[in-house]
C-alpha positions as CSV (number, residue, x, y, z in Angstrom):
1,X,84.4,4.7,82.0
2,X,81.6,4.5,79.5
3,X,80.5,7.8,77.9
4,X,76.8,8.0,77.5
5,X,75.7,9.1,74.2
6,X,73.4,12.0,73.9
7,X,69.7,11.0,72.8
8,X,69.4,12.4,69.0
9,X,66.4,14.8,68.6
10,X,63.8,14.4,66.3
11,X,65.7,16.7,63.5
12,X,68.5,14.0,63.9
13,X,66.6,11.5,62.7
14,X,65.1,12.4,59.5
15,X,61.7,14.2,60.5
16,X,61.5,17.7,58.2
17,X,61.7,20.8,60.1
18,X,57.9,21.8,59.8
19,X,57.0,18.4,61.9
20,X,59.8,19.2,64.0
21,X,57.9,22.2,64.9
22,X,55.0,21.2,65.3
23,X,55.9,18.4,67.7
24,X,57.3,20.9,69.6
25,X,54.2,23.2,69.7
26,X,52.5,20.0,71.5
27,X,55.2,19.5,73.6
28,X,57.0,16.7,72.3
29,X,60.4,17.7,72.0
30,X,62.8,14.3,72.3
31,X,61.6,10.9,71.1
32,X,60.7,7.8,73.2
33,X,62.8,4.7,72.6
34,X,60.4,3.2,70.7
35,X,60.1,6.1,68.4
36,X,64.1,6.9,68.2
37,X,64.3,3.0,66.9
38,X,61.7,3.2,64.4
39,X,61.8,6.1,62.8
40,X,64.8,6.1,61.0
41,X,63.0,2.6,58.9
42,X,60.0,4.4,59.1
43,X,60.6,7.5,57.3
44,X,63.1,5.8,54.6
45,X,59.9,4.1,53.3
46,X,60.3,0.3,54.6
47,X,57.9,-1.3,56.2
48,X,58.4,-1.7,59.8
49,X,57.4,-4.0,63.1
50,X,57.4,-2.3,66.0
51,X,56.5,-3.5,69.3
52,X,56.6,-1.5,72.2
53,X,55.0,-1.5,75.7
54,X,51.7,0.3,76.5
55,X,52.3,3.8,76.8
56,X,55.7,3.7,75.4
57,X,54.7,6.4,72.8
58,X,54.1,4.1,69.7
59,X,51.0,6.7,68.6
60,X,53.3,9.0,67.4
61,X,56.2,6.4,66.4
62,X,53.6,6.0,63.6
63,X,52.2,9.2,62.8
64,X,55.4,11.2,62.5
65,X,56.3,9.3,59.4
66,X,52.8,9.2,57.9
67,X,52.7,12.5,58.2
68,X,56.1,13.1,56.9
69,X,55.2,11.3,53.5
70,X,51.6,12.9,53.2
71,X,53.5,16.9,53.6
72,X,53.6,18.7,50.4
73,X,52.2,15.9,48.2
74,X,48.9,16.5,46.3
75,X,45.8,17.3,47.7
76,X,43.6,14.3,48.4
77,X,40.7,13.1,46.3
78,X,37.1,12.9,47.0
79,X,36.8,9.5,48.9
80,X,40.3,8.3,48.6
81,X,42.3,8.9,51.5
82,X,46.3,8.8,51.1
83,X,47.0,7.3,54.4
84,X,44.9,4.6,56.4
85,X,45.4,3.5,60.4
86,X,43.4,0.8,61.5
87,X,42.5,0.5,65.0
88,X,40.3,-2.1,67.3
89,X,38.0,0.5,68.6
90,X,36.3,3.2,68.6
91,X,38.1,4.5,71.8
92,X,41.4,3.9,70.1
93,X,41.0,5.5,66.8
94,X,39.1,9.0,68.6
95,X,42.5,9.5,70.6
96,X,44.5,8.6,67.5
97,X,43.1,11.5,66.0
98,X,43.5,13.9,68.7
99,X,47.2,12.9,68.2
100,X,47.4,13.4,64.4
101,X,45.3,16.5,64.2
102,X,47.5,19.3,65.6
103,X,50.2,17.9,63.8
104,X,48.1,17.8,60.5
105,X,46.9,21.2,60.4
106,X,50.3,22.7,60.9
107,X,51.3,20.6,57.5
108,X,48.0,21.5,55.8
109,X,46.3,18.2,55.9
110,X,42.8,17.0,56.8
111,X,42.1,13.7,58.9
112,X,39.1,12.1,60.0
113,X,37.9,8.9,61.7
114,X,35.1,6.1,60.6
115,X,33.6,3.8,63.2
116,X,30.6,2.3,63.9
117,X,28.3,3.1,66.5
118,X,27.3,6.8,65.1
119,X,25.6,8.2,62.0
120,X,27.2,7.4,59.0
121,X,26.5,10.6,57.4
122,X,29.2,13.2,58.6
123,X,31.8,10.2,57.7
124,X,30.1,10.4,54.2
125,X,30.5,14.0,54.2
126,X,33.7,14.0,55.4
127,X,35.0,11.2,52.9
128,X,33.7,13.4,50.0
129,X,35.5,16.1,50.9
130,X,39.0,14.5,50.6
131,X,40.9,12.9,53.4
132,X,44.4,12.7,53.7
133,X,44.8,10.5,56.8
134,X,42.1,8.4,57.6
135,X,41.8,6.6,60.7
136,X,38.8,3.9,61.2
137,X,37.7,0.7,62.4
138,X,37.3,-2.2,59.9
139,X,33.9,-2.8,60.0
140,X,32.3,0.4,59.2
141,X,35.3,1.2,56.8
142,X,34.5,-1.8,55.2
143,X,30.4,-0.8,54.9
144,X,31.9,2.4,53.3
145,X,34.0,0.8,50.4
146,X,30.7,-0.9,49.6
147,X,28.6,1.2,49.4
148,X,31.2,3.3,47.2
149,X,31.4,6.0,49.4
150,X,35.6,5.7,49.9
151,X,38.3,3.6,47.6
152,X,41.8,2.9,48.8
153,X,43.4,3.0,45.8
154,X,45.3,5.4,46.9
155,X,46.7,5.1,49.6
156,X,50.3,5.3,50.5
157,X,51.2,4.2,53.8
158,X,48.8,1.8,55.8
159,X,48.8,1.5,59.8
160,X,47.5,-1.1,61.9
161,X,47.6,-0.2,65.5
162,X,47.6,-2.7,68.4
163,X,47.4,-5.7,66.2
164,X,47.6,-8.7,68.5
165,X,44.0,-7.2,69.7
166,X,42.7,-7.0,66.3
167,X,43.5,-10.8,65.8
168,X,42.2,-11.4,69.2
169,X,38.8,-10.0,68.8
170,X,38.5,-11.9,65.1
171,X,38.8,-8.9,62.9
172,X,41.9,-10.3,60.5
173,X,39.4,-11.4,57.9
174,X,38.5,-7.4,57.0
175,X,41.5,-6.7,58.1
176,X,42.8,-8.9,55.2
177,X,40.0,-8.1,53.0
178,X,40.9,-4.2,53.1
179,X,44.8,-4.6,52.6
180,X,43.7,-6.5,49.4
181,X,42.0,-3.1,48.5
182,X,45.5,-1.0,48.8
183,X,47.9,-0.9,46.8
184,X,50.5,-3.6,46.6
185,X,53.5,-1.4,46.8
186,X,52.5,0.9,49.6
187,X,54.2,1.0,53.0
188,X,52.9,-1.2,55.9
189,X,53.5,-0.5,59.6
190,X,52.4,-2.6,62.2
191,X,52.5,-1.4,66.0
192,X,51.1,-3.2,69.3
193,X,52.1,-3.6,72.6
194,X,52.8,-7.3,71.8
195,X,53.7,-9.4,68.4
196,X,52.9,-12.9,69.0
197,X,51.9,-15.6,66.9
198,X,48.2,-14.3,65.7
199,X,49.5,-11.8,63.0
200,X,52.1,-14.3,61.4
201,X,49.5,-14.1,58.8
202,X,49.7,-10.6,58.5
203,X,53.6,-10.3,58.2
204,X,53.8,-12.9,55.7
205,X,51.4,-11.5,53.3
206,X,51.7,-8.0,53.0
207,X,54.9,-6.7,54.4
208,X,58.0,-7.0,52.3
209,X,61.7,-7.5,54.1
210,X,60.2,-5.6,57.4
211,X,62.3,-4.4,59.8
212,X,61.5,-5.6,63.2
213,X,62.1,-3.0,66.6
214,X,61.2,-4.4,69.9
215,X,62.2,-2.0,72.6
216,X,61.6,-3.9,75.8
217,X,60.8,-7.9,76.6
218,X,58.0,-9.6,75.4
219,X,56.3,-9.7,79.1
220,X,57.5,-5.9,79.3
221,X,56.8,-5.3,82.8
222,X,57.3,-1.5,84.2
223,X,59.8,-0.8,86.8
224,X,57.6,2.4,87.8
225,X,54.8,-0.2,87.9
226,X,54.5,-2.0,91.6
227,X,52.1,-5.1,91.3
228,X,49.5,-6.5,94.5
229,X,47.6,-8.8,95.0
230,X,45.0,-8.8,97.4
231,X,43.4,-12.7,98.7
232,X,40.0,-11.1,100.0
233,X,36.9,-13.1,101.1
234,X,33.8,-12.4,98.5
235,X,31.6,-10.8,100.8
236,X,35.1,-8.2,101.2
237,X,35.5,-7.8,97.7
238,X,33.1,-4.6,97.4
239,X,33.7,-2.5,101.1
240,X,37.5,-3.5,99.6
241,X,37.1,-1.7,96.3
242,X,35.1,1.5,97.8
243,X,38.0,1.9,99.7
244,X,40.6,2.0,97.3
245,X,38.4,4.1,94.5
246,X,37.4,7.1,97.3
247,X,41.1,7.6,98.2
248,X,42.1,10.9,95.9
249,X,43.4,10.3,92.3
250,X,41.8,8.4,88.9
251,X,41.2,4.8,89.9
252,X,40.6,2.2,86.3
253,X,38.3,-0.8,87.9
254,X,38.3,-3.3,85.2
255,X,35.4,-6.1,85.3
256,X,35.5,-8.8,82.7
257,X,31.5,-8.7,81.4
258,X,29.7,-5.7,80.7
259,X,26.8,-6.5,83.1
260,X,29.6,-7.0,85.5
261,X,30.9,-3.4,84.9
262,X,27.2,-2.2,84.8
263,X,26.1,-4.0,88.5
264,X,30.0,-2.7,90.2
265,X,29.2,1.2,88.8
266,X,26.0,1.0,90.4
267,X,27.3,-0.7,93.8
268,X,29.9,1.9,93.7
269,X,28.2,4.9,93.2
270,X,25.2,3.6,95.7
271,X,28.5,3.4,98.4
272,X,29.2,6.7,97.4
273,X,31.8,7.1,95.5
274,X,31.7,9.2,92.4
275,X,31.8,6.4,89.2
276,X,30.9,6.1,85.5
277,X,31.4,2.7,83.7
278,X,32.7,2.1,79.5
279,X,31.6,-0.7,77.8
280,X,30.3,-2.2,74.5
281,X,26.8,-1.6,75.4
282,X,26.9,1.6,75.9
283,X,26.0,4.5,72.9
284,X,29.0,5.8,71.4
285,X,27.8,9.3,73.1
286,X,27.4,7.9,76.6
287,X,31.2,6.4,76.4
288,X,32.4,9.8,75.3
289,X,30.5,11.5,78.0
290,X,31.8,8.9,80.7
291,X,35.1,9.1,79.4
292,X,35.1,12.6,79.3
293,X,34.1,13.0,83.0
294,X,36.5,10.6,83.8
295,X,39.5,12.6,81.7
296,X,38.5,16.3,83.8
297,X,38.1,14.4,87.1
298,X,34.2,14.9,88.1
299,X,34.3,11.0,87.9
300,X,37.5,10.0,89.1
301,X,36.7,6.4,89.0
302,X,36.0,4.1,85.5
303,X,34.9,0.9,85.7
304,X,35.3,-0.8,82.3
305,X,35.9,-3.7,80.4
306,X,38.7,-5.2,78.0
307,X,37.7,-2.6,75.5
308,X,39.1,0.5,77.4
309,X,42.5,-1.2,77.6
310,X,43.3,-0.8,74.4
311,X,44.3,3.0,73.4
312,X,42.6,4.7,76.2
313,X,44.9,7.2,77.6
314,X,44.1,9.4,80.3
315,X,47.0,11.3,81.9
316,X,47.5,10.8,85.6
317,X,45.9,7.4,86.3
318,X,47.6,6.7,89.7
319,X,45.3,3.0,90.4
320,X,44.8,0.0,88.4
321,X,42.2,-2.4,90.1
322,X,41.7,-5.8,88.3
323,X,38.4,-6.1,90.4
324,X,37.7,-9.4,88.3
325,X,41.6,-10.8,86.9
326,X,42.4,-10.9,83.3
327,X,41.9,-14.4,81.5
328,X,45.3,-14.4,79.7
329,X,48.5,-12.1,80.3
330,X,48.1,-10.2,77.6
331,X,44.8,-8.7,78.9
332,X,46.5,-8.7,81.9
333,X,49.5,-6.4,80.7
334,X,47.4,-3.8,78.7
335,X,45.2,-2.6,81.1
336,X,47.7,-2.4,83.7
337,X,49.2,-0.3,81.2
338,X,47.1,2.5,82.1
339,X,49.1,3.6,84.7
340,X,52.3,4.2,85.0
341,X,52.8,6.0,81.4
342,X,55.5,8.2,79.9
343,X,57.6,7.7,82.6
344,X,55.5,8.1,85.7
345,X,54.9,5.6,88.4
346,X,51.7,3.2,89.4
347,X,50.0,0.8,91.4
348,X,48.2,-2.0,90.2
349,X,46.0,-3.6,92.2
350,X,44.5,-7.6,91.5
351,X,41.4,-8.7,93.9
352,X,41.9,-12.6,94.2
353,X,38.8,-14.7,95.8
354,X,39.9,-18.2,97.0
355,X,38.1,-20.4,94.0
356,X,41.0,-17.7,91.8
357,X,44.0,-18.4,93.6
358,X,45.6,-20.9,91.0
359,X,44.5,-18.7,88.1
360,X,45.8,-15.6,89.7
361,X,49.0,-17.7,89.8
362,X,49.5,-18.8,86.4
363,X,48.3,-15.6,85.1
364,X,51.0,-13.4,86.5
365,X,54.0,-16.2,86.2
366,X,52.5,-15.6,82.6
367,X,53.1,-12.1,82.3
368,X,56.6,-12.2,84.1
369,X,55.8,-9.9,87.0
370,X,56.2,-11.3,90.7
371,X,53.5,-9.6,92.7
372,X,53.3,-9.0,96.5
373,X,50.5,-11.6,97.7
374,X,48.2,-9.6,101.0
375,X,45.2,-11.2,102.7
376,X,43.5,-8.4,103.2
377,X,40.5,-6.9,104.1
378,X,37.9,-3.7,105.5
379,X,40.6,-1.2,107.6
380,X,43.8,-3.0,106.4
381,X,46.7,-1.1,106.8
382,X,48.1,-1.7,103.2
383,X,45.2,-0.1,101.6
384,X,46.3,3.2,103.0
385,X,49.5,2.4,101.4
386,X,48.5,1.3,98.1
387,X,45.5,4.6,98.1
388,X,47.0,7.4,100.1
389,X,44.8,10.4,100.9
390,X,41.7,10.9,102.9
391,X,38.7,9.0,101.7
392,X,35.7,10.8,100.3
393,X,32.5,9.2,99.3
394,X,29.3,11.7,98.3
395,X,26.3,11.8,100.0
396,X,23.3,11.4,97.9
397,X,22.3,14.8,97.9
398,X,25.5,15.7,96.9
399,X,25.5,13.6,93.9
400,X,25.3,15.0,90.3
401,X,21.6,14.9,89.4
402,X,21.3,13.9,86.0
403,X,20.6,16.5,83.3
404,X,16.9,16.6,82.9
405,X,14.6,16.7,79.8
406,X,13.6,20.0,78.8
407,X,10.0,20.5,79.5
408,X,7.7,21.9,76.6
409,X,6.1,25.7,77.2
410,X,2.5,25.5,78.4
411,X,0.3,28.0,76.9
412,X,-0.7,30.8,79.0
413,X,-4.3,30.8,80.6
414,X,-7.2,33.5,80.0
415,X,-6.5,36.1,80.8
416,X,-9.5,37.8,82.4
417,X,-10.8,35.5,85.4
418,X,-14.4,35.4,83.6
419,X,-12.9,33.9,80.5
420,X,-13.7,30.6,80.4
421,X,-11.0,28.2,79.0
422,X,-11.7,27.1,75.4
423,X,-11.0,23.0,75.2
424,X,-7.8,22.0,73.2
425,X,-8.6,20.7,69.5
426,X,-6.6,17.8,68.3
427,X,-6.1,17.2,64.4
428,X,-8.7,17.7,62.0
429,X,-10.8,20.0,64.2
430,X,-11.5,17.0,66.8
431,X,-11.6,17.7,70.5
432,X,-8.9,16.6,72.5
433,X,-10.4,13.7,75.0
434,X,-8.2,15.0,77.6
435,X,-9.0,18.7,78.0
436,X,-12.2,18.6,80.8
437,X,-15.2,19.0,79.4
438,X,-17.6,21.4,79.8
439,X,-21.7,20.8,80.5
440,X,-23.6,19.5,77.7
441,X,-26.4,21.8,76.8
442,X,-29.7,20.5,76.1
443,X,-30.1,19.1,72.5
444,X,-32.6,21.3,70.3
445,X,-36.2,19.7,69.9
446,X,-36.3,17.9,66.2
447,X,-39.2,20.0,65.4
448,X,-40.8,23.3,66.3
449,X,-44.3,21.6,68.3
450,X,-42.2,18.4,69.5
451,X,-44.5,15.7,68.0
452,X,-43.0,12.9,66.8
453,X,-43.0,12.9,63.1
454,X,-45.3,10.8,61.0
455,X,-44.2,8.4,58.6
456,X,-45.4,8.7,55.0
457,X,-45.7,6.5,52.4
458,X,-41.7,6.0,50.9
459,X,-43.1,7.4,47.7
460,X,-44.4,10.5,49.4
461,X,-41.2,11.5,51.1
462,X,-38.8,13.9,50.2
463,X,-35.8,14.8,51.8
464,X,-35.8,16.8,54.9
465,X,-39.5,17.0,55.3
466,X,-42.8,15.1,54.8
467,X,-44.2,15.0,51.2
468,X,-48.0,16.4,50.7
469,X,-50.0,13.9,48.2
470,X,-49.7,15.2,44.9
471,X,-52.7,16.0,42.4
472,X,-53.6,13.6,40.4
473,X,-51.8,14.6,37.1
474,X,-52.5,14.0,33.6
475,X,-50.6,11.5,31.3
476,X,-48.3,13.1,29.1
477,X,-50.4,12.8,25.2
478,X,-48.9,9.7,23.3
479,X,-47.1,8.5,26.6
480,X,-48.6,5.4,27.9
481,X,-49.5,4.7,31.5
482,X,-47.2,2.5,33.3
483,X,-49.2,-0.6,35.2
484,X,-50.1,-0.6,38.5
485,X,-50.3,3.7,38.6
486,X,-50.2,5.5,41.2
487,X,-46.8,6.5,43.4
488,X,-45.8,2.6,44.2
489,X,-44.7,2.4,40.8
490,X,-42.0,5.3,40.6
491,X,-39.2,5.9,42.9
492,X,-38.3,9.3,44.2
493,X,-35.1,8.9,44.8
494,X,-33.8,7.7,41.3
495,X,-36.8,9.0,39.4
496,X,-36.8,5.5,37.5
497,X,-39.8,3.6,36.7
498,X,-40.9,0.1,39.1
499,X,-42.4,-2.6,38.3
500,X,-44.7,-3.6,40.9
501,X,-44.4,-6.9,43.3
């Protein structure tokens, strides 16, 4: 009979005692597979390929040695972290950090993220104020280093998370343009959920002798994972869908486009049920707002794209849907990946239309999971199976009204009732053309005995008034008399001699 060895604890396998008990304080008190087999390379120094599936626990397979190395070394330097992870998205790097920073302040270190999508300046702030881990996407890491506001020069260990997807979505070029910028000597790691043939580049150029982990198969399907398909007609496809995302529990919908993810949110939510959608078009504050109602369960359903695939992790997701399939396996396997995490059990769901059967086909043979194939429809029995619980879709009433602008204080009106309201003044004294305005009162006459004025001579006029004729004065003695005399040959207003016409 075959004794079963004991599962070494995190103190067995190298991690100091302070990270020991800080992992603890979180709640992580044994390691995951893919964490017990890396580790040991890890925290010796060598650089390390680890692939693991999603969910597997590969966040902290990373950040337990980074950590490690960072604890009790100097402090950092203004705009030079000591540790870098690179990650795909924005999504991706946010929860990174929520993994590294309980863990970080219990050894004394500061962390921070960069990505695009927000202000630059609080990353500028923060960069000054010396990082030690810094976690960020390669694009606005890369408009940092330009604009001199961070140097890698020293950094020590350098991360790249999921990076199949990285080569996937054509970021290797800065990624290889900011692993110039590190040191030659530091410590790689490279994590994703699959190693395939799109970061050969990667491996050859910048780790040294690695030390390759793979925990599971390539195709890595879940046994706590059950797989359907559902062969619906198109006009099914949506009464099909508001069924399975009213039943109770978190539901991920994933469209492939982003209008596609914008039009199902709104079909879903005018069916009733309660739904928020994450894509690239949204602002990086209305993803963390959807994702965050999504996370505390007022929006139990997210309809997303690709990008919430990679990284997001939301505890408890019980339904995958692929409400439009995947185009290659690897999509596939990543965001069915949602569910079914750290152990606990899922459903993923695939809706097939009959122009997707052969795709549908290839796809999963692909990804090395045999699927149970259901025609299906409105009321069928397998829907209660796949989505037990009582339905509940919310009336529009019941609906959460969106949070409304606040409105700008009117000034109070006169207070006595005789007081007549004075009209508002715009800038520079100037009424304000819409405050009503009041009767106009007759114009004053433009002189006292309302005759019309008589015109004078322009040589008799002053200003203001009409000019009496003058007396006939004197020549000045020795000063000759100008020809022509008289008032047509002297102007009043410049007091300068004219020559007569």
């Amino acid at each position: 009979m075959a004794v079963r060895r004991p599962t070494p604890g995190f103190a067995d396998l190298g991690v100091p005692a302070p990270l020991v008990s800080a992992l603890a304080g979180i709640g992580v008190h044994e390691p995951f597979p893919i964490q017990a087999a890396t580790l040991p390379d890890s925290l010796a120094g060598r650089d390390v390929l680890g692939r693991g599936r999603t969910g597997s626990g590969k966040t902290y397979a990373f950040l337990i040695p980074v950590l490690a190395r960072l604890a009790g070394g100097r402090p950092a330097r203004p705009g030079k972290p000591r540790a870098l992870v690179l990650a795909p998205t924005r999504e991706l790097a946010t929860q990174i950090l929520e993994s590294a920073e309980p863990l970080a302040r219990a050894l004394g270190l500061r962390a921070t993220t960069v990505f695009g999508g927000v202000r630059p300046g609080p990353q500028i702030t923060a960069l000054k104020a010396g990082v030690d881990l810094l976690v960020a996407c390669p694009g606005r890491l890369a408009d940092h280093l330009a604009e001199g506001h961070a140097a890698l020069d020293d950094v020590a260990v350098t991360v790249l998370d999921e990076a199949d997807h990285m080569a996937d979505l054509g970021f290797l070029p800065a990624v290889r343009r900011l692993l110039d910028r590190t040191p030659r000597d530091g410590q790689r790691l490279l994590f994703s959920a699959t190693l395939d043939n799109g970061i050969d580049v990667l491996v050859d150029r910048y780790l040294t002798d690695p030390v390759t982990h793979s925990v599971d198969s390539a195709k890595s399907p879940v046994a706590a994972m059950t797989h359907h398909v559902l062969h619906v007609d198109g006009t099914n496809r949506l009464p099909v869908l508001v069924d399975l995302a009213s039943a109770p529990g978190r539901s991920l919908v994933f469209t492939r486009t982003r209008r596609g993810a914008t039009r199902l949110t709104r079909q879903l939510v005018a069916a009733g049920v309660r739904a928020v959608e994450l894509h690239g078009d949204l602002g990086q504050n209305a993803r963390t707002r959807n994702l965050t109602a999504f996370a505390e369960g007022t929006a139990p359903t997210l309809v997303a794209t690709d990008i919430a695939a990679r990284g997001i992790h939301v505890d408890d997701v019980t339904l995958v849907i692929h409400a439009d399939p995947p185009v290659e396996h690897k999509a596939y396997l990543h965001r069915s990946g949602r569910t079914a995490r750290a152990g606990a059990s899922g459903t993923v769901v695939t809706l097939m239309t009959d122009e997707q059967v052969e795709d549908v086909r290839a796809l999963t043979k692909k990804a090395g999971i045999t699927p149970t194939t259901t025609k299906a429809g409105p009321g069928h029995p397998l829907l209660a199976q796949l989505a037990p619980g009582e339905r509940v879709l919310v009336a529009p009433d019941d609906r959460p009204a969106p949070p409304k602008r606040p409105q700008r204080k009117r000034k109070p009106a006169a207070k006595e009732a005789g007081e007549a309201a004075q009209p508002k003044q715009g800038r520079q004294g100037k009424e304000n053309p819409r405050a009503p305005k009041q009767a106009e009162q007759p114009k004053p006459p433009r002189n006292r005995d309302q005759q019309p004025k008589e015109r004078t001579p322009r040589g008799q006029r002053t200003r203001g008034q009409a000019q009496q004729p003058r007396a006939a004065e004197q020549p000045r003695s020795g000063a000759q008399q100008p020809s022509g005399g008289g008032a047509a040959a002297f102007s009043a207003r410049s007091g300068r001699s004219r020559r007569p016409r």
